[in-house]
C-alpha positions as CSV (number, residue, x, y, z in Angstrom):
1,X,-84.4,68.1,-26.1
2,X,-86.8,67.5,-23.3
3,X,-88.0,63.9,-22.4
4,X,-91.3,63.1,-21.3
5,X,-90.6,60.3,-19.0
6,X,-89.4,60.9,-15.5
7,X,-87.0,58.2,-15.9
8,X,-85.6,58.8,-12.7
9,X,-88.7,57.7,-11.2
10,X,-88.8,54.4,-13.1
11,X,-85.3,53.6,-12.0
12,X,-85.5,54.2,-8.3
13,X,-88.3,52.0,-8.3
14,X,-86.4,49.5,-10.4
15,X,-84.1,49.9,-7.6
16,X,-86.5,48.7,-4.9
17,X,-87.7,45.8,-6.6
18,X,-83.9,44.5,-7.0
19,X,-83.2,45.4,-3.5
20,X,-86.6,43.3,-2.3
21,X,-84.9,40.4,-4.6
22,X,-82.6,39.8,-2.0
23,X,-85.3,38.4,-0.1
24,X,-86.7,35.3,-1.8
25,X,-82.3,34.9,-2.3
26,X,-82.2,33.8,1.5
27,X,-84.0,30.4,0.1
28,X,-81.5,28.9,-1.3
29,X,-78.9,30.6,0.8
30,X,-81.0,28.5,3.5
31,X,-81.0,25.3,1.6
32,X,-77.1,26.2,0.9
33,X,-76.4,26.1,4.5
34,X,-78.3,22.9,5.2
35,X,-76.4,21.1,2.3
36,X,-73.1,22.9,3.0
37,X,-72.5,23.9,-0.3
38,X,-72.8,27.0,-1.6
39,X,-73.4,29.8,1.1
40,X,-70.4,32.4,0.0
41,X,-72.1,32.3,-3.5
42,X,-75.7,33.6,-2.4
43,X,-74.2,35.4,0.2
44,X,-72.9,37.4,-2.0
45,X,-75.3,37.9,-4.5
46,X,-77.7,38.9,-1.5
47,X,-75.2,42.0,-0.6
48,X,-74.9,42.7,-4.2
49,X,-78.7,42.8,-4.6
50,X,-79.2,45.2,-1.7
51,X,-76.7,47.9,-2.3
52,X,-77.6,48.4,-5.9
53,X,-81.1,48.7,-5.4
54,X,-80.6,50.6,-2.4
55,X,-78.3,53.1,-4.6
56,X,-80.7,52.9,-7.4
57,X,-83.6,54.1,-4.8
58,X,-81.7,57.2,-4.1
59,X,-81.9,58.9,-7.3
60,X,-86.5,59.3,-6.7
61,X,-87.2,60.0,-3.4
62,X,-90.5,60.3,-3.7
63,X,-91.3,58.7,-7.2
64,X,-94.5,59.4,-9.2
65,X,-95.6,56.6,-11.9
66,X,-97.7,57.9,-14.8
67,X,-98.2,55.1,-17.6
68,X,-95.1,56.1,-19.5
69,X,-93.0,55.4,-16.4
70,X,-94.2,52.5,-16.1
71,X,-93.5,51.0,-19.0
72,X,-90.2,52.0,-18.6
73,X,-90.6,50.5,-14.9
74,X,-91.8,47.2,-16.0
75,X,-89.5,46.4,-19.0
76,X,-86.0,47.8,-16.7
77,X,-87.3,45.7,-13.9
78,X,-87.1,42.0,-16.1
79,X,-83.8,42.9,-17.3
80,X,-82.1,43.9,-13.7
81,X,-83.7,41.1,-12.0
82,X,-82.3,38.7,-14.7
83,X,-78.7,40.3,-14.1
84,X,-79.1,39.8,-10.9
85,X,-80.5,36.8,-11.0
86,X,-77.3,35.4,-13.2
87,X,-75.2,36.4,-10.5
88,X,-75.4,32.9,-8.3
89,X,-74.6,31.0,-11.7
90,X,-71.3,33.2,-12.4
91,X,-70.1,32.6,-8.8
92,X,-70.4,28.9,-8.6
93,X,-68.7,29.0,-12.2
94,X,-65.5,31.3,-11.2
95,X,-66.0,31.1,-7.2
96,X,-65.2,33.8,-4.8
97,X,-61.3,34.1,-4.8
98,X,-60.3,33.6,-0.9
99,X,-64.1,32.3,0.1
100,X,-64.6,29.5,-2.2
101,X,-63.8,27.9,-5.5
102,X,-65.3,27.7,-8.6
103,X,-66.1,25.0,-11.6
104,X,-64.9,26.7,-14.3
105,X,-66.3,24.0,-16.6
106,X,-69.5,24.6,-16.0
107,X,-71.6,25.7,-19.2
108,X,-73.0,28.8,-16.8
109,X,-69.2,30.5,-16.7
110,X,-70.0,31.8,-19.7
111,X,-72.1,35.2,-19.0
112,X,-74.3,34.9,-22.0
113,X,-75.2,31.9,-21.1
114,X,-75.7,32.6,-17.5
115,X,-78.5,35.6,-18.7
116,X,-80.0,33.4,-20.9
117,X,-80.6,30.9,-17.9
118,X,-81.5,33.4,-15.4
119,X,-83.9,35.7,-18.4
120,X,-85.2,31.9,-19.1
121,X,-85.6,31.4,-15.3
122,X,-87.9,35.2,-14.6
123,X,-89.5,35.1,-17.9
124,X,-90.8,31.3,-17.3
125,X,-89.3,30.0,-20.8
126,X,-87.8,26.9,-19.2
127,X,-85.3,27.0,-21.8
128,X,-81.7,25.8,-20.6
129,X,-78.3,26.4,-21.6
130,X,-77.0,23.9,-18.8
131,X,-74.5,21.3,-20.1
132,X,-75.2,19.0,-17.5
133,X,-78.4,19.3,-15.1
134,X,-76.9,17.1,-12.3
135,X,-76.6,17.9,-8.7
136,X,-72.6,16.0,-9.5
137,X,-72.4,19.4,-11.9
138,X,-74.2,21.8,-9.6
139,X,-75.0,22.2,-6.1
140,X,-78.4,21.7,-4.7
141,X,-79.0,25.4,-3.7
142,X,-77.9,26.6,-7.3
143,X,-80.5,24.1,-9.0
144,X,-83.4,25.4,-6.6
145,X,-82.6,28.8,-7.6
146,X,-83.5,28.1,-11.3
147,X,-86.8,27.1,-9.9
148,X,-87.5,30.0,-7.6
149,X,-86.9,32.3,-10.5
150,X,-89.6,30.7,-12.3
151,X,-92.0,30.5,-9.3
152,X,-91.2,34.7,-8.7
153,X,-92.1,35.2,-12.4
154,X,-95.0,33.0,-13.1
155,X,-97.8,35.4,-11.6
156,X,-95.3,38.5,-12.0
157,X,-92.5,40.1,-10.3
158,X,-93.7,43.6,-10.7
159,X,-97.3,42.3,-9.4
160,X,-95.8,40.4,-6.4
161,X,-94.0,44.1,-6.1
162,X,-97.6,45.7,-5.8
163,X,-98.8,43.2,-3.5
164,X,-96.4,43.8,-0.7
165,X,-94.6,46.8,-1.5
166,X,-96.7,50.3,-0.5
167,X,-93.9,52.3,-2.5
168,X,-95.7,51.2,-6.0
169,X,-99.4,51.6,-4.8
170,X,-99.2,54.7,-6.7
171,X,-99.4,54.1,-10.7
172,X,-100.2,50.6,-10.0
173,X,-103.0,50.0,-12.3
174,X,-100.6,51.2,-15.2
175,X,-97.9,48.4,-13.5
176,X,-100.4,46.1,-13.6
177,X,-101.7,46.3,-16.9
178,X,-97.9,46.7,-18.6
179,X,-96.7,43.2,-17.1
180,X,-100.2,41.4,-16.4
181,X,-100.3,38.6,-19.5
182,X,-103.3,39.1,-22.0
183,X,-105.4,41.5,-23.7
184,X,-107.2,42.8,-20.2
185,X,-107.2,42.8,-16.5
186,X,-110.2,41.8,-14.4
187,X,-110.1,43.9,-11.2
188,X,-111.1,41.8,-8.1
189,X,-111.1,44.2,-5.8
190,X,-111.5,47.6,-5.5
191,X,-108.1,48.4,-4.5
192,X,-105.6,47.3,-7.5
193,X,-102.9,46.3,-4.1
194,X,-105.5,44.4,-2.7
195,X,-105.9,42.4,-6.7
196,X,-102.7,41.7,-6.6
197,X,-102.3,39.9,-3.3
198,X,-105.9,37.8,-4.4
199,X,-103.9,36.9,-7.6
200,X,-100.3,36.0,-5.5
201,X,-102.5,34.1,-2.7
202,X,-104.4,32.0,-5.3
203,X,-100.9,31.1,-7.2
204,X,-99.5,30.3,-3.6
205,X,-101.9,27.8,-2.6
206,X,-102.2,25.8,-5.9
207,X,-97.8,25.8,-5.7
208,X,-98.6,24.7,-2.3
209,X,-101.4,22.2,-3.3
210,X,-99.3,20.7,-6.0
211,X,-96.1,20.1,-3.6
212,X,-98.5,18.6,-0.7
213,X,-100.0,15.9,-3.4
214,X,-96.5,15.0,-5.1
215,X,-95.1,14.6,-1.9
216,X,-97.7,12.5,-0.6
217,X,-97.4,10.2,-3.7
218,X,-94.0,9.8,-3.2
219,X,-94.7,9.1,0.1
220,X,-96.9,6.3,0.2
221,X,-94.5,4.9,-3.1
222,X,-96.2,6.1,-6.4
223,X,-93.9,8.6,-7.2
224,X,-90.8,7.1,-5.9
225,X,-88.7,9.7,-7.2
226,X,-90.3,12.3,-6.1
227,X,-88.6,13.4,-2.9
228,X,-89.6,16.6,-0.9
229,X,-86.6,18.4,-2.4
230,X,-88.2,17.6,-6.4
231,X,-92.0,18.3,-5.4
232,X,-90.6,21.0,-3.9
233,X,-88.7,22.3,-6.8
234,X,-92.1,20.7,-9.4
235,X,-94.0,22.7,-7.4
236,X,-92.3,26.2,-8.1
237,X,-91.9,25.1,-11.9
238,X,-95.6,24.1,-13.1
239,X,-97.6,26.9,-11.7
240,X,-95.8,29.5,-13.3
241,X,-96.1,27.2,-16.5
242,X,-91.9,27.4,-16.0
243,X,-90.8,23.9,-16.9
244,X,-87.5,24.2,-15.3
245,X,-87.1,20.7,-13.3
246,X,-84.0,19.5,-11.7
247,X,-83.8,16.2,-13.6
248,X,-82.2,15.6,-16.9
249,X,-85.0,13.9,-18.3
250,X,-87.4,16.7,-17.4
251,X,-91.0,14.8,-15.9
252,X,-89.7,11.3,-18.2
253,X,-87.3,11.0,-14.9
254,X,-91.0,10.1,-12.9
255,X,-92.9,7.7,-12.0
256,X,-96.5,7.8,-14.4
257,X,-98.3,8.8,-11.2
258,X,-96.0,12.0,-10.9
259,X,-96.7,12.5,-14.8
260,X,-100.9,12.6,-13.9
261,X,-100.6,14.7,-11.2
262,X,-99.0,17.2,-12.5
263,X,-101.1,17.4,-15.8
264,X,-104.0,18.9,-13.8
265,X,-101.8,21.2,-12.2
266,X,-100.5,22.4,-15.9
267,X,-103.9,23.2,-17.1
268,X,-105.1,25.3,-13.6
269,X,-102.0,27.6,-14.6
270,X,-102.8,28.0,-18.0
271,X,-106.2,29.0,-16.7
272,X,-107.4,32.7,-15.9
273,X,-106.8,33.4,-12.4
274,X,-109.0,35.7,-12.4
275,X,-111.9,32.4,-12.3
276,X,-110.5,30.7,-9.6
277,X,-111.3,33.8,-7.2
278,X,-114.9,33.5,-8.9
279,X,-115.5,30.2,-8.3
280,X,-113.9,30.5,-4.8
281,X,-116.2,32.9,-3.6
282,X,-119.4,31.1,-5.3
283,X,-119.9,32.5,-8.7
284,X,-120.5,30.0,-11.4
285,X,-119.1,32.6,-14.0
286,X,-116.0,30.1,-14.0
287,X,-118.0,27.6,-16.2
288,X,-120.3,30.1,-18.4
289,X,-116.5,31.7,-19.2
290,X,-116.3,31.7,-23.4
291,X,-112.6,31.5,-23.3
292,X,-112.0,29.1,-20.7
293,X,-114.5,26.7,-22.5
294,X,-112.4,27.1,-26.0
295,X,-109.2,26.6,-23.6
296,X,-110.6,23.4,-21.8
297,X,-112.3,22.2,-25.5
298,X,-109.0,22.8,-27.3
299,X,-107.1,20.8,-24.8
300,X,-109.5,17.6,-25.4
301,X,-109.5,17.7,-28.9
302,X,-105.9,18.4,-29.4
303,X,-105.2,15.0,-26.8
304,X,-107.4,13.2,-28.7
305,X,-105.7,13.4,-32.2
306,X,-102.7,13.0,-30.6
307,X,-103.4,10.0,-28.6
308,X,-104.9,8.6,-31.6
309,X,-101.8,8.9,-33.6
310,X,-99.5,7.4,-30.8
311,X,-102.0,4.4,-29.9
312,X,-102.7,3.5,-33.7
313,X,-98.6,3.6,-34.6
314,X,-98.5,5.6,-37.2
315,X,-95.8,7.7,-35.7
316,X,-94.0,4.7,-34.6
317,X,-90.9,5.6,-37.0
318,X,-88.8,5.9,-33.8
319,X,-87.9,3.5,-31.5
320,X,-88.9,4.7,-27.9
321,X,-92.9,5.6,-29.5
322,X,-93.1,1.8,-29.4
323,X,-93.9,2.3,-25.7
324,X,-96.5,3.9,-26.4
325,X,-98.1,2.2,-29.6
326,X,-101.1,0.1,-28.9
327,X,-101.0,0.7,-25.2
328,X,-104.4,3.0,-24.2
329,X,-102.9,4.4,-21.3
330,X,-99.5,5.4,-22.2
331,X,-100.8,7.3,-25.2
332,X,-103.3,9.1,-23.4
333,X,-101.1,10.3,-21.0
334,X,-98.0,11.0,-23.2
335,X,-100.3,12.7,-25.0
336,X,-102.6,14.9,-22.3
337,X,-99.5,15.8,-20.6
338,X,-97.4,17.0,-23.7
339,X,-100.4,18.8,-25.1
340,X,-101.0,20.4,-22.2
341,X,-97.0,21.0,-21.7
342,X,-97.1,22.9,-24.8
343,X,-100.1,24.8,-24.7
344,X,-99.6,26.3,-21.4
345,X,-96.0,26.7,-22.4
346,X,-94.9,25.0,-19.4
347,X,-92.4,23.2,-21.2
348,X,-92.0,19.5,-19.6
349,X,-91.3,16.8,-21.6
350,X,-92.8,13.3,-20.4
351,X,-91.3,11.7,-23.3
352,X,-88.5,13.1,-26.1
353,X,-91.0,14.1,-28.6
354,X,-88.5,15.0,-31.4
355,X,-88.1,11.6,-32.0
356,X,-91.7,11.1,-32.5
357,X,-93.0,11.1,-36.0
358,X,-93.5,13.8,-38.3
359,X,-97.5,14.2,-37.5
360,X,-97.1,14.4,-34.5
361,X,-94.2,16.7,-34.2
362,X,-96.0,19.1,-36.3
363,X,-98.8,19.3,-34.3
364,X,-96.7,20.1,-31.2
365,X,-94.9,22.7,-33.2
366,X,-98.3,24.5,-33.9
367,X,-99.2,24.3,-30.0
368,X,-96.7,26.6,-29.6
369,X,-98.4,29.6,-31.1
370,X,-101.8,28.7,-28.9
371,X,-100.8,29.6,-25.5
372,X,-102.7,30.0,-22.2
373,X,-105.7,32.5,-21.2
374,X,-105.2,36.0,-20.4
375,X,-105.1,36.2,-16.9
376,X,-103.0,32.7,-16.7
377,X,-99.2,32.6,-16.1
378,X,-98.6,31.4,-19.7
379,X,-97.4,33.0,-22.3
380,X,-97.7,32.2,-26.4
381,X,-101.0,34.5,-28.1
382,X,-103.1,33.2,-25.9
383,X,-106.2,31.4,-26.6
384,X,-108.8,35.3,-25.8
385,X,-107.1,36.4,-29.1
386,X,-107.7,33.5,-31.5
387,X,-111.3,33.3,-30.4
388,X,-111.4,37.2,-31.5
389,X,-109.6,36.7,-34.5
390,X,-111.5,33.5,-35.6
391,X,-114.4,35.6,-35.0
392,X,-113.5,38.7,-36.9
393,X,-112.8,36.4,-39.9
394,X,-116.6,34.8,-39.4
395,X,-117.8,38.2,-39.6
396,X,-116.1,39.5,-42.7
397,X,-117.4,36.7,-44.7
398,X,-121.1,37.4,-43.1
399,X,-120.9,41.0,-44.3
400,X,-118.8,40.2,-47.6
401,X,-122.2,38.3,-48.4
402,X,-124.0,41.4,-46.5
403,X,-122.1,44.4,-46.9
404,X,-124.9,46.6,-44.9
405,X,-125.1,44.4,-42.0
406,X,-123.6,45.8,-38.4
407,X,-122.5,42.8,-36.9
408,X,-120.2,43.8,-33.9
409,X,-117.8,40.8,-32.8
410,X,-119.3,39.9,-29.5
411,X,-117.5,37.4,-26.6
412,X,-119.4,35.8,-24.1
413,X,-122.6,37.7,-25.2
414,X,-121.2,41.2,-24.8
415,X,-120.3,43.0,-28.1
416,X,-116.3,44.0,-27.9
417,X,-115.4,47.8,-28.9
418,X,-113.6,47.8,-32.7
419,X,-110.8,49.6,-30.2
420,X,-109.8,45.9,-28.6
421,X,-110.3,44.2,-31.9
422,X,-108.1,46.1,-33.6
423,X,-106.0,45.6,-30.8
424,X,-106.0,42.1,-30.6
425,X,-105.7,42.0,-34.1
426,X,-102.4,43.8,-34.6
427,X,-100.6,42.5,-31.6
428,X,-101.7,38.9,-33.3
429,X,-99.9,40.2,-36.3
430,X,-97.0,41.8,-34.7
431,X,-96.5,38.2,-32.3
432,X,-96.0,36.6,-35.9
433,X,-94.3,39.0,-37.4
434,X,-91.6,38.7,-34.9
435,X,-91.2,35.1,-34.9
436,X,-90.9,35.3,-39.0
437,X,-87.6,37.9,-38.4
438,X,-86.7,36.1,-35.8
439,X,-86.5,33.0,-37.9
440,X,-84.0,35.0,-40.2
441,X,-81.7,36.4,-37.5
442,X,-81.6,33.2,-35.7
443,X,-80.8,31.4,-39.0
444,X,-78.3,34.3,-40.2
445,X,-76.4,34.3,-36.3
446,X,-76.7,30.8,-35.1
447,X,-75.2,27.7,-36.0
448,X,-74.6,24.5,-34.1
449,X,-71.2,22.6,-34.5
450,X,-69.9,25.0,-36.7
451,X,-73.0,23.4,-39.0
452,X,-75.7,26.3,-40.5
453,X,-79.3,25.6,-38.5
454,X,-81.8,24.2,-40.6
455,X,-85.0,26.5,-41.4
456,X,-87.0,24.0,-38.9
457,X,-84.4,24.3,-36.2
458,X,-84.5,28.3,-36.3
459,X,-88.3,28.5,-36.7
460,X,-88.9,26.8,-33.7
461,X,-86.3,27.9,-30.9
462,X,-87.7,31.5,-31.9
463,X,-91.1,30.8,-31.9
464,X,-90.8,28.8,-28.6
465,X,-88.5,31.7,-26.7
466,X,-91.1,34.4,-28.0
467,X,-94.0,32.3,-26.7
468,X,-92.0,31.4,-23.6
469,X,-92.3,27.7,-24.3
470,X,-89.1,26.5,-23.3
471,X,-87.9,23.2,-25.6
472,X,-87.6,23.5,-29.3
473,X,-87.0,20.7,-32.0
474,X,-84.0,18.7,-33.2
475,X,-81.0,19.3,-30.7
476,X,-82.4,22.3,-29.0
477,X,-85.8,19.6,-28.0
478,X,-86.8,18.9,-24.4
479,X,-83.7,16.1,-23.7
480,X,-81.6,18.7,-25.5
481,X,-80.4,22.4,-24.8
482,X,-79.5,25.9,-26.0
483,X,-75.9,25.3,-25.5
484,X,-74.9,25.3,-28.6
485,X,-76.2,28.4,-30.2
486,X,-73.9,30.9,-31.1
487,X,-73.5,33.8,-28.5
488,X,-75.1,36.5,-30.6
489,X,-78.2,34.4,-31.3
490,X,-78.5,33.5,-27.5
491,X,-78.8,37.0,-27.0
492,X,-81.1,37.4,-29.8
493,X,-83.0,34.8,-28.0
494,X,-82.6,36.7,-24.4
495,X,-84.4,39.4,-25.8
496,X,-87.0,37.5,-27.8
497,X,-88.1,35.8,-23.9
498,X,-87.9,39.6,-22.5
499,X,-90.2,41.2,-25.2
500,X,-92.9,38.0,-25.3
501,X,-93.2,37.8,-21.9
502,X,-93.8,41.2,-21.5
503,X,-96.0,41.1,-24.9
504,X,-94.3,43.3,-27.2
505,X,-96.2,46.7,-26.7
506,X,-94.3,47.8,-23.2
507,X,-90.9,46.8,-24.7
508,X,-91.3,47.9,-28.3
509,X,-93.1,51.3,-27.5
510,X,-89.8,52.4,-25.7
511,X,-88.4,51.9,-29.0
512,X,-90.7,55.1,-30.5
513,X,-89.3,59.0,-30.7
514,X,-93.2,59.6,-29.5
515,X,-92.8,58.0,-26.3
516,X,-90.1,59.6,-25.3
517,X,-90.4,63.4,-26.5
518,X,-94.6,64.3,-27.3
């Protein structure tokens, strides 16, 4: 049988994006050596890293990427960077016999649980299986790790790829559009190389931006927690909407001032990119944008309900929502920076909200089927595809009343082809779909103390790693972890983070007969 993918192709370029991995590596190999811990660990996962992408680069010599390929390109590349990226988390567990030892009671010995961490890491979930996040448990360079991961995924490693690699100029529109989050991709610039570094140089300076102002808050005592080394590590974990943070407590561990700032900074990366180089270079388009006004009105609204239900009390059935009860700026901010946690999928926690009341948990648990806006670094449906589907539903009651009325679905004035609403419309479908069977396999495979997991508990962990939320509910919530899953549903879960943050079609269509033989 002959295939129709040059596989080879897809592979050696697989291969040069693992071997370039080795590069952001020598960051925490650098931090390693300043803190004296850790060096033989990314050391080696840097040597490991080169050879096998090197070998992997030998079987293409001169690759050529059609859109099959790179599919195949884009969903291989997650998965090897993930194995590599586990790498650091099983040598600090077992060490490197004769170079240095290891803990073997740390939770990340375990190798499903060190590719969940790492798949959680790339894929910006923000989802831990880490027993204890301490830097007693774990060495300094091994915690900045988690957040670099993040930080390389947020805006895309196959898009940072085509921003400095010349190798995958060719067939990078087809990269582009397989890994770039939502429904379309604005070009920028002529050249899709030259998009790519616009969209990494934007993502670098708001990182950068963000770090700068939580450093200078700590600095002049606002955010006394908040030491170069956790604005820093913040830094890399909000603009990719990650959520990763090297404190226990998540964002509850800072100061209120540290909470504030970082809000803003939550919402610009669950904004489309794509506006920021408009409104950079003088275009007002960034305000007359239909989905970013939804995005900014469906942040207020949702903050205001929720603040009103922490201010007034009536979620005050647990004891640390007292805080917050009758206090006007403790519920606004609890509530601004957990709506926008959860909408963005970034994933911090401010507060634990599973102890909250049952309003209020419930309407964090629908946040997490919102999402960002295409073109944002996060994940969930994304708020472009609810604004076409609530506007597909407006127009089948108009023409149930009218039935020969043409009445096209239009989006910011300009009528959208049936093509993209059909589109939009079956990967909305699909999203859900795979949450629901994810809900029974979850259920069916996990348990937690030997206990079955309730319906709630399932429903939630699957719908947050699909959306690439990060915290669940009940003990999988944002003071909690994914420890205790079973191993098969961890895996389960590894590939639910893999398929949403690549959004289903390039994963599942490599799953078809037709893609691989017609």
């Amino acid at each position: 049988m002959r295939l129709w993918v040059e596989w080879r192709a897809s592979v050696s370029l697989v291969g040069t994006v693992v071997k370039w991995l080795s590069v952001p590596l020598l960051f925490p190999l650098a931090l390693a050596a300043y803190y004296g811990d850790g060096v033989a660990v990314f050391a080696a996962t840097i040597g490991i890293a080169f050879a096998a992408g090197w070998l992997l680069e030998r079987l293409d010599d001169d690759p050529d990427l059609g859109s099959r390929e790179a599919f195949l390109m884009v969903a291989l590349t997650w998965l090897a960077v993930s194995a590599v990226g586990a790498l650091p988390y099983l040598f600090e567990a077992h060490g490197i016999p004769g170079v240095v030892a290891g803990s073997p009671d740390s939770t990340l010995a375990n190798p499903v649980n060190a590719l969940f961490e790492s798949m959680s890491g790339f894929t910006t979930t923000g989802a831990t299986v880490m027993g204890n996040i301490s830097f007693d448990h774990h060495s300094r360079a091994l915690m900045m790790w988690r957040q670099v991961t993040q930080w390389l995924g947020g805006m895309g490693i196959v898009v940072l790829a085509l921003a400095i690699l010349p190798q995958l100029s060719v067939g990078g529109a087809q990269l582009m559009d397989a890994e770039a989050p939502g429904p379309g991709l604005e070009k920028l610039t002529p050249r899709i190389a030259q998009t790519a570094r616009r969209l990494w140089g934007l993502y670098l300076g708001l990182t950068a931006l963000e770090v700068v102002v939580l450093a200078l808050a700590h600095e002049v005592e606002l955010a006394p927690n908040m030491g170069l080394y956790n604005a820093v590590a913040h830094g890399f974990t909000t603009m990719p909407t990650g959520g990763f943070s090297p404190a226990a407590r998540s964002i509850e561990a800072f100061s209120a001032v540290a909470q504030w700032i970082i809000i803003p900074f939550m919402v610009a990366a669950g904004t489309n990119f794509a506006l920021f180089w408009h409104a950079t270079v003088g275009d007002r388009h960034f305000l007359d944008d239909t989905e970013f006004r939804w995005y900014v009105g469906s942040l207020g609204v949702l903050t205001a309900v929720l603040a009103g239900l922490l201010f007034t009390g009536q979620v005050t059935d647990a004891e640390n929502v007292g805080r917050v009860a009758s206090a006007v700026e403790p519920a606004l901010r609890h509530a601004a920076f957990q709506v926008a946690a959860i909408v963005t999928t970034t994933g911090y926690a401010s507060m634990d909200f599973t102890l909250w009341g049952e309003p209020a948990k419930y309407l964090l648990f629908a946040m997490l089927f919102v999402g960002g806006s295409a073109g944002s670094t996060g994940g969930g449906i994304k708020i472009i595809r609810w604004i076409v589907v609530a506007k597909s539903v407006k127009r089948e009651l108009f023409t149930t009343v009218h039935p020969d009325a043409v009445k096209p679905v239009r989006l910011g004035g300009r009528a959208l082809d049936e093509k993209s609403v059909r589109g939009i419309h079956a990967f909305t479908l699909l999203y859900l779909g795979i949450v629901l069977v994810g809900t029974f396999l979850v259920a069916l495979f996990g348990t937690h103390g030997g206990e079955p997991l309730t319906v709630f508990e399932s429903l939630a962990a699957t719908a947050s790693t699909v959306g690439n939320v990060g915290p669940g509910f009940g003990f999988a919530g944002p003071m909690g972890s994914y420890l205790s899953f079973s191993a098969p549903a961890k895996l389960l879960m590894v590939a639910f983070m893999w398929v949403g943050r690549l959004e289903i079609f390039p994963v599942l269509v490599l799953l078809t007969r037709s893609y691989w033989t017609s």
